[in-house]
N, C-alpha and C positions, 0 to 999 in steps of 0.2 A: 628701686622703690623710692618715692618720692618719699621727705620727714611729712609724716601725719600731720605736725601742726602746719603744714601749709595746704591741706585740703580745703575747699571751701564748700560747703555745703548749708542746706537750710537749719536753721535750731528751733524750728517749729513747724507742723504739718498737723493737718487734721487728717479724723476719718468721719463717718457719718452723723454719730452724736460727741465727739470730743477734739479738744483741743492739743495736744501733747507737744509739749516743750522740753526745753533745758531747763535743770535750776539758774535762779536769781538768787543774789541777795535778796534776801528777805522773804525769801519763802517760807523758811523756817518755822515761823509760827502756825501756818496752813497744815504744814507737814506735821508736826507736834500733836498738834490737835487730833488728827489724823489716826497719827500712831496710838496715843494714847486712849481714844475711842475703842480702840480694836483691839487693845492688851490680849483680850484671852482668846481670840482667832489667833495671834502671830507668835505669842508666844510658846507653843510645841516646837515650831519651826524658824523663830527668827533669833538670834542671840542679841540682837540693839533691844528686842523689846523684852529683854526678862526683867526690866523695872519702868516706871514711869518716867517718861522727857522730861526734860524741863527746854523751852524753848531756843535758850542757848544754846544747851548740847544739840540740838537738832542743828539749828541757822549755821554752826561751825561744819556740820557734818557736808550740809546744802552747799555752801559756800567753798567746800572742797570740790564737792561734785559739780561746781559753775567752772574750775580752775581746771580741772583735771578732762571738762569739757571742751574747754576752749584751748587746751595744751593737746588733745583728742587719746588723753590715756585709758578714759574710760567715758561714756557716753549716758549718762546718767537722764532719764526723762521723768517728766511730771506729767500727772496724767488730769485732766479739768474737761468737767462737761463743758460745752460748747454754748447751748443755749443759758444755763447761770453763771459760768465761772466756778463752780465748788471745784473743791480738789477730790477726786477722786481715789488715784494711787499714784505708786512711784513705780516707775522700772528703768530698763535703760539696756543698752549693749554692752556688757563688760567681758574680761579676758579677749581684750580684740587681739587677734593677730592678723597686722596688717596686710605682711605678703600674702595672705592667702586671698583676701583676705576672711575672715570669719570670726563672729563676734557670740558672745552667749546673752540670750536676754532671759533676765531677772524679773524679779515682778513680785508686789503686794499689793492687796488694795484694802481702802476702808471697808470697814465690814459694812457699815452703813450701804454701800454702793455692790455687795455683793449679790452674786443668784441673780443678777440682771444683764449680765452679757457684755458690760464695760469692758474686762480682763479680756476675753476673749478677740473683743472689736479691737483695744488697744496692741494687743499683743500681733494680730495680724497686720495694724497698721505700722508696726515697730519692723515687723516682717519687712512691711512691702516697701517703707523707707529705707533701710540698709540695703534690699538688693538695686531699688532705683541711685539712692542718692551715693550708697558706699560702693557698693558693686560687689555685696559680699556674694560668696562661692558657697560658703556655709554658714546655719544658723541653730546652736543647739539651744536649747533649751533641758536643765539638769534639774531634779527635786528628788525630795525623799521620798521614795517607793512607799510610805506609809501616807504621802500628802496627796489624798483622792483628789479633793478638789485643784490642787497646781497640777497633776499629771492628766485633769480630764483638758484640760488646754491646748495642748500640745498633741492629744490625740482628737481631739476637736478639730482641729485645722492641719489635719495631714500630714504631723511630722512623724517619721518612721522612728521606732524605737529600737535604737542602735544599740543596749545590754544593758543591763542592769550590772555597775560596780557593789560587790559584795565587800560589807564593811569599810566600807571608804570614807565615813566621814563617823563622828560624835555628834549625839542629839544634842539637846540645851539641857537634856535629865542625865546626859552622861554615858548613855545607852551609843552602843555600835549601830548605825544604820546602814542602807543599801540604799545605792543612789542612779535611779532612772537615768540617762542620756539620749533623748530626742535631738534628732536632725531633719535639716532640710537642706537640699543641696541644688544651687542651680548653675 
């Protein structure tokens, strides 16, 4: 197996209505805004957002995920409509393992930009760049069996649902949850 950071591949691709990158410096503030917009969507299910950003903690967070892009430990995307530039959401490929290789993609968006089909279009276009550009084998997709809306994505676009983990993870309230495993395998 070749070291991952000498892969070369693109750090940006569109799909129909968006743009989807890497972080930049200085994204941070885009993303803050973002996050902070959406506190009480992300907050049952995201632990960054049980308080409000402040934009530094964000930019430092962004500014890992440029570093940790470009070293390919984790493949962190931003997600921007295409005809205005707004930010949309963030996801990305992370837990890669390379020999196989196979990657999990992650994903929130602004609430502002929900119930319109961005997640879904982004999500398939996250798909269809890791099996063109990385040549993955597999691609799960993991949420809380309680998060209707993240697990209607993954059965949106065909990925099988490979078990349901009993008690595998802590909610943000503290609570045992059951955690979905969707795949796709080519």
């Amino acid at each position: 197996m070749v070291n991952p950071i000498l892969l070369d591949f693109p750090t940006e691709f569109e799909t129909d209505r968006l743009l989807i990158r890497m972080p930049l410096p200085g994204d941070g503030a885009v993303t803050c805004e973002s996050i902070n917009a959406s506190l009480k969507e992300l907050q049952p299910w995201m632990p960054f957002a049980q308080k409000e950003q402040s934009v530094e903690e964000t930019e430092i967070v962004i500014r890992q995920g440029y570093v940790n892009f470009l070293n390919r430990s984790d493949l962190r995307l931003l997600v921007f409509k295409k005809d205005t530039g707004e930010f949309v959401a963030s996801s990305g490929l992370h837990r890669i393992n390379w020999d196989v290789p196979k990657f999990e993609i992650g994903y929130w968006i602004d609430t502002r930009y929900s119930g319109q089909g961005y997640m879904t279009e982004a999500v398939q276009g996250i798909t269809d760049f890791a099996v063109r550009e990385l040549k993955a084998r597999r691609i799960e997709i993991r949420c809380d069996a309680l998060n209707t809306k993240s697990k209607a994505i993954p059965e949106k676009l065909g990925f099988a649902l490979d078990g349901i983990l009993k008690n595998d993870s802590v909610s943000v309230d503290g609570q045992l949850r059951d955690t979905c495993i969707y795949s796709k395998i080519f």
